[in-house]
C-alpha positions in Angstrom: 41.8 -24.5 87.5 42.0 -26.8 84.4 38.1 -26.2 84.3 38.6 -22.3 84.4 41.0 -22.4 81.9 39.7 -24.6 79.6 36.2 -22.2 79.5 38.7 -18.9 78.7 40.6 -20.6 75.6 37.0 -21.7 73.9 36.0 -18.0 74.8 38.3 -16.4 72.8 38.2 -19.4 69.6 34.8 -18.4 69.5 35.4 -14.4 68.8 37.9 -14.8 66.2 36.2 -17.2 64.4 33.2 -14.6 64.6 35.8 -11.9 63.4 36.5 -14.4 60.5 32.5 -14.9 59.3 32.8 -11.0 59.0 35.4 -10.6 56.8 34.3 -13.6 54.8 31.0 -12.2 54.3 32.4 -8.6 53.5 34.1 -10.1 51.0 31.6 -12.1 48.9 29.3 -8.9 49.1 29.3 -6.7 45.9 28.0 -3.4 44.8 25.5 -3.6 42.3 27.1 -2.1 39.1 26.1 1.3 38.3 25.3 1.4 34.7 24.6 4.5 32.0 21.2 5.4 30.5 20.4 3.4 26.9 19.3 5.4 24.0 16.4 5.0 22.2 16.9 3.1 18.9 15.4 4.7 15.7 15.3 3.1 12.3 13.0 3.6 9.4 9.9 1.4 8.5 10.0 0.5 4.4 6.7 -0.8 4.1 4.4 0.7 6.2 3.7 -2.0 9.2 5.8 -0.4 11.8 8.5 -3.2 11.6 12.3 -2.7 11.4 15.7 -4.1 12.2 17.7 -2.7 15.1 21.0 -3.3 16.1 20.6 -3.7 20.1 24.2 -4.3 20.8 24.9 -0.8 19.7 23.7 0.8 23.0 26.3 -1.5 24.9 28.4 1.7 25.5 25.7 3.5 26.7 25.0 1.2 29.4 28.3 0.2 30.3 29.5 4.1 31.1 32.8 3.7 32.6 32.4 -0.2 33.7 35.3 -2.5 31.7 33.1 -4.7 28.8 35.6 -7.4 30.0 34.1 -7.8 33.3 30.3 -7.5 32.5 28.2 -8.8 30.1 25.2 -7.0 27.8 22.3 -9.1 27.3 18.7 -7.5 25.8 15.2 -8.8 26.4 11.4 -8.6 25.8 10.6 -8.0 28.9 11.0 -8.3 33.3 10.0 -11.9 33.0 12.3 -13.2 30.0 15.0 -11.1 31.5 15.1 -13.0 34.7 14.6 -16.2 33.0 17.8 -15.6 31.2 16.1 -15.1 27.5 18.5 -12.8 25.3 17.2 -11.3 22.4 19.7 -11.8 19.6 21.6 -8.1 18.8 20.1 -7.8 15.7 16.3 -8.0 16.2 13.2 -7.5 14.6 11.0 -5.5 16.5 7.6 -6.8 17.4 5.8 -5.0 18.7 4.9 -2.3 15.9 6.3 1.1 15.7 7.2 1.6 19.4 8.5 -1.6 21.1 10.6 -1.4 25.1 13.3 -3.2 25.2 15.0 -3.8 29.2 18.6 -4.0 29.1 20.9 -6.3 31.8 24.0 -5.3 32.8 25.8 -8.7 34.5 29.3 -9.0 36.5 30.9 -12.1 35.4 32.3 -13.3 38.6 28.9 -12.9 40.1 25.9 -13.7 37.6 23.8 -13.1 40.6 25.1 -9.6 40.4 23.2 -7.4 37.6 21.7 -4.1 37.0 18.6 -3.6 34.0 17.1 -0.4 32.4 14.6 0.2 29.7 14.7 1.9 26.4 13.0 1.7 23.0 12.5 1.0 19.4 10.7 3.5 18.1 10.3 2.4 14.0 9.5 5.6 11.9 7.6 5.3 8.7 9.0 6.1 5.6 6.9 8.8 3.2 4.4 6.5 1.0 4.4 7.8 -2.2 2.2 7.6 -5.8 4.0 6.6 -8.8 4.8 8.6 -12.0 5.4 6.9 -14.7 6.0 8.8 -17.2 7.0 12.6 -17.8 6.9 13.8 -20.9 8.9 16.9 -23.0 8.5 18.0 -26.9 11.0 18.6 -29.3 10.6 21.7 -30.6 13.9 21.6 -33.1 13.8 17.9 -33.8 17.2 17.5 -32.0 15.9 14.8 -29.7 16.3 16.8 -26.8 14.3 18.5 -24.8 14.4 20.4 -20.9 12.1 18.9 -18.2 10.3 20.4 -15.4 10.9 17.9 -13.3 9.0 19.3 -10.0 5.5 19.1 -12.4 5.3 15.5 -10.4 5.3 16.4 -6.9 1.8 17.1 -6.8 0.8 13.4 -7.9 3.7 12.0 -6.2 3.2 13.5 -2.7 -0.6 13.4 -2.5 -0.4 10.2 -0.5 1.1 12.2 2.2 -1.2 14.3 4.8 0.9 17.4 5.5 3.8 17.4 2.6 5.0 20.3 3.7 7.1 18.2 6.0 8.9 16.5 3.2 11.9 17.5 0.9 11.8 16.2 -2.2 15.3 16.2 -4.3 16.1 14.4 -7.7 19.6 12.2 -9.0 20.7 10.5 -12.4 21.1 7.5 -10.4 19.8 5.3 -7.8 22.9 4.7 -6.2 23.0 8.4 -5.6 19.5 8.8 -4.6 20.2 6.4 -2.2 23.1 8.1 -0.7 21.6 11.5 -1.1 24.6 12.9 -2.8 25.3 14.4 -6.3 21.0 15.9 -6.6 20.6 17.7 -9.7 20.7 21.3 -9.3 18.0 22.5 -11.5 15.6 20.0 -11.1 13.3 22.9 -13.1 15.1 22.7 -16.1 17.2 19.5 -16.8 18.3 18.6 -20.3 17.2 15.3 -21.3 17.6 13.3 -24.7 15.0 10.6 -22.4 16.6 8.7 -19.2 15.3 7.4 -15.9 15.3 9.4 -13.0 14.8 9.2 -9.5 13.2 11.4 -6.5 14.1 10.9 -3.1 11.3 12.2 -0.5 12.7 12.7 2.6 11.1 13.2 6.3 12.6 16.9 7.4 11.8 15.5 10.9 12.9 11.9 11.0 15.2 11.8 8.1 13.1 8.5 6.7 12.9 8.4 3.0 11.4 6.7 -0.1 12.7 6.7 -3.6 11.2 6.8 -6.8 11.5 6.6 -10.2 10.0 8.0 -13.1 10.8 7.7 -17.0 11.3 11.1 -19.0 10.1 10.7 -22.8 11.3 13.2 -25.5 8.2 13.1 -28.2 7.9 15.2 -31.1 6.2 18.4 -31.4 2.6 18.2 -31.5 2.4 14.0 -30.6 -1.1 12.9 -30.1 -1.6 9.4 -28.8 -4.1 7.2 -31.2 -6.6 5.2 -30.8 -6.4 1.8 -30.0 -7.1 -1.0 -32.8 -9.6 -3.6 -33.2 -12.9 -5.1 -35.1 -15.4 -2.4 -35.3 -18.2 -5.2 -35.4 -18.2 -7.7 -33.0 -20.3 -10.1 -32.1 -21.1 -11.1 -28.2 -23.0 -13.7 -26.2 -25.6 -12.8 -23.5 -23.8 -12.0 -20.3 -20.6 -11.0 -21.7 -19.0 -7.8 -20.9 -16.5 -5.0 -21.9 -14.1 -6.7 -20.9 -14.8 -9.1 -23.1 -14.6 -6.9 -26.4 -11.0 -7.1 -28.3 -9.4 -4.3 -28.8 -5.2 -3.7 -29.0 -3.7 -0.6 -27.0 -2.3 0.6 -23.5 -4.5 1.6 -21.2 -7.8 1.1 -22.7 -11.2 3.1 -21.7 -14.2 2.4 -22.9 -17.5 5.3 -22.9 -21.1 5.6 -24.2 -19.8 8.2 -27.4 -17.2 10.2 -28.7 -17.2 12.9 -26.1 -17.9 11.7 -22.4 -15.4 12.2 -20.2 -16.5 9.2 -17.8 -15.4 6.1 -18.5 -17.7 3.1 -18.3 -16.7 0.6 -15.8 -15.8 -2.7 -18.0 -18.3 -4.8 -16.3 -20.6 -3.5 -18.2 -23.1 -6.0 -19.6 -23.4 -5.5 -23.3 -26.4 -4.4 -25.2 -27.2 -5.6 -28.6 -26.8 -3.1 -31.2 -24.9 -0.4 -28.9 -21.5 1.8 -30.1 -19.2 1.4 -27.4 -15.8 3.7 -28.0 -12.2 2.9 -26.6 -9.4 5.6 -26.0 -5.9 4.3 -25.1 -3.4 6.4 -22.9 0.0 5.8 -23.9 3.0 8.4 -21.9 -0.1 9.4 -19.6 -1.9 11.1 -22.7 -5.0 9.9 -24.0 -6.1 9.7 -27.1 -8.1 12.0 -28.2 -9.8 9.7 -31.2 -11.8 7.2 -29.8 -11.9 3.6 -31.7 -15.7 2.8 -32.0 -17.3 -0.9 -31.9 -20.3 -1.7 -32.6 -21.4 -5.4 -30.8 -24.0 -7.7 -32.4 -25.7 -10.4 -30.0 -25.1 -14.4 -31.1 -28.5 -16.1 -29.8 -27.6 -19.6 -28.3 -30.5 -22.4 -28.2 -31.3 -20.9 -24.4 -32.3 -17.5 -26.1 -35.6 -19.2 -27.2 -36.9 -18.6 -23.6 -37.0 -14.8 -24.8 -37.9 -14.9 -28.2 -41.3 -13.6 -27.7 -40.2 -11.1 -25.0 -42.4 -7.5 -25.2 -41.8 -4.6 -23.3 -42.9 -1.1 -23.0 -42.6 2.0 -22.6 -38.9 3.1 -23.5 -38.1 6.0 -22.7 -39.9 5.1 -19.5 -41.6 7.7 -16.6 -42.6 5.4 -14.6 -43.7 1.4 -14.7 -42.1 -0.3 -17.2 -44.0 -3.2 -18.5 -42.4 -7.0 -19.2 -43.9 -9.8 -20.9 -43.2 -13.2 -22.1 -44.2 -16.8 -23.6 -42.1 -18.3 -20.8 -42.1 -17.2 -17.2 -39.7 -14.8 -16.5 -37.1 -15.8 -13.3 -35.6 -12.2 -12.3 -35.3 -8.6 -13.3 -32.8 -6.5 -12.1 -31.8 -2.9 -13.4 -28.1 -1.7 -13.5 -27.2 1.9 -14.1 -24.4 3.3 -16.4 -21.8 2.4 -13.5 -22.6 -0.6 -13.0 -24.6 -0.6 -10.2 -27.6 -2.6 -9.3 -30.6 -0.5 -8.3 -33.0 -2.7 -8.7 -33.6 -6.4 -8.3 -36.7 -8.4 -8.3 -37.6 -12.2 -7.9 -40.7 -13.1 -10.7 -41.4 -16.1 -11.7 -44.1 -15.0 -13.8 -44.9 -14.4 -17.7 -45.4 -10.4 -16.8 -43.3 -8.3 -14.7 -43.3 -4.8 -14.3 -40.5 -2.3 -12.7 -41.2 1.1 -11.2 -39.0 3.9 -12.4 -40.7 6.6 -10.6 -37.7 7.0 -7.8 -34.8 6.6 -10.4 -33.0 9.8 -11.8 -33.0 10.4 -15.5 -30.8 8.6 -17.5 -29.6 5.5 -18.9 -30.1 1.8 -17.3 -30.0 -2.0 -18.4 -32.8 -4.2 -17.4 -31.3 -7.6 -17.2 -34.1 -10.4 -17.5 -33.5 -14.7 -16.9 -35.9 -17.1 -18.0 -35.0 -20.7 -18.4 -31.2 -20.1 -18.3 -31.5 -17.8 -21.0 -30.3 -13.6 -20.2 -31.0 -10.7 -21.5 -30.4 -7.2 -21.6 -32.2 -4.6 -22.3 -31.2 -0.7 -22.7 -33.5 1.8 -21.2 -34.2 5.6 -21.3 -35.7 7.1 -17.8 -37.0 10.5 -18.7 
């Protein structure tokens, strides 16, 4: 009997502690929280490279929905991996991946860090409009009041024709930056605004994005019929082999240099100087040019290595076809430059005669540039 009974007590120890295991394990099971769909993040790229700061931490009320922020906690992360290593981005985050960057998101129970839920969203960084600059815009005054009205839209086409479809853009104009950056208190006739000569500034704005770039550009009141002059400087001047326009000193804003008086072409200022040759400079001063062009006249300063070319001969100029080189010294290289600088031809000697074929140049004016003993010099041809 004691045995019997003995086996019946155990029996029934046994099914309440298995009754007890249940509830214990009913209770340390949770529900995975059920979190809200994140937004994508949009912000505006300033320079181009698809990079901009984002505020993550502003989509915590998104993904928390209805759940109580004091029981859960929002982290962000790169990726699966960092987000199960426990690797938070900080809230406010660069992105870096450029111009479109996923972000996951991890919704965590406090009580239970074991207990999360993630999702996925991302930073989309827009570009803002790049723009060309305007310096200046210029008005006359026709009553010599000092004041005169501005067109201001005459810059949009120079200022928009970075942009591939501007069409997409709205363009609007402020007395201030603080405005223009606000995008409040715009000047209402931008087509005829009364200026005695301030700065402005243009905001170009994405219709579709809402990114923007401002601007600025100065307006200048000049009397009725201003021209700009030309700049100032030696008329004769003296150079040494090699030296450029560049070299050549001259005192004004924006100075051009051409071949004469009229060209509208401007000679790149690497170009070699010849001996004897009128060079003229314009300046441009509130974007105009001058119309007067200061002219220079350069003169060559032979140094002791010029005696390598003292007996130099050459022929024919103007030039059909070969053109013929001699020397007392063997001559190193020739090469032949055209009016823009370029190099067309170039030719290893080492020889007291050279000789260059024109045939498959196109009329007009070149340099032949000639070394011999570290001595240079250049030569101005005719091709017919």
């Amino acid at each position: 009997m004691t045995i019997v009974s003995t086996f019946i007590e155990t029996s029934f120890d046994m099914k309440k502690f298995y009754a007890f295991c249940l509830l214990l394990f009913s209770i340390t099971m949770y529900a995975q929280p059920t979190i809200g769909e994140p937004t994508d993040l949009v912000a505006c790229d300033l320079n181009g490279q698809g990079f901009a700061t984002f505020d993550l931490s502003s989509n915590n009320p998104s993904v928390l929905g209805s759940l109580n922020p004091a029981d859960y906690t929002v982290s962000y992360h790169f990726d699966q991996g960092t987000l199960e290593a426990g690797l938070a981005l900080p809230n406010v985050y660069l992105n870096e991946v450029p111009f479109e960057q996923v972000i996951y998101v991890k919704v965590t129970e406090n009580m239970d860090t074991d207990n999360y839920a993630m999702a996925t969203f991302s930073l989309i960084a827009n570009p803002a409009p790049t723009l060309a600059e305007y310096e200046y815009l210029v008005a006359y005054d026709d009553n010599n009041d000092g004041i005169a009205t501005f067109d201001l839209t005459t810059i949009e086409p120079v200022v928009l024709e970075p942009l591939e479809e501007p069409l997409l853009y709205n363009i609007s104009y402020y007395t201030t930056y603080a405005d223009a950056s606000a995008g409040t208190g715009a000047i209402a006739s931008p087509q005829a605004y009364v200026s005695s000569g301030s700065t402005i500034y243009y905001r170009v704005q994405n219709d579709t994005t809402g990114c923007y770039t401002i601007g600025s550009t100065e307006l200048v009141v000049l009397p009725e019929g201003y021209e700009t002059e030309e700049p100032e400087g030696e008329t004769i001047q003296t150079f040494i082999e090699g030296q450029t326009l560049e070299d050549l000193e001259v005192e004004g804003e924006n100075v051009q240099w051409y071949e004469n008086e009229t060209e509208t072409v401007p000679l790149p200022l690497t170009t070699v100087l010849v001996n004897g040759t009128t060079y003229y400079a314009s300046q441009t001063v509130y974007n105009i040019e001058s119309t007067n062009r200061l002219a220079v006249t350069v003169n060559l300063v032979l140094s002791v290595a010029d005696n390598q070319l003292t007996s130099l001969s050459y022929y024919p100029n103007p030039v059909k076809d070969v053109f013929t080189i001699s020397n007392t010294n063997p001559i190193e290289a020739v090469s032949v430059v055209n009016t823009l600088g370029q190099q067309v031809v170039s030719k290893t000697i080492n020889n007291t005669n050279a000789t260059v074929d024109f045939s498959l140049l196109n009329s007009g004016i070149y340099f032949v540039q000639l070394s011999s003993g570290g001595s240079q010099k250049t030569i101005k041809v005719v091709k017919e």
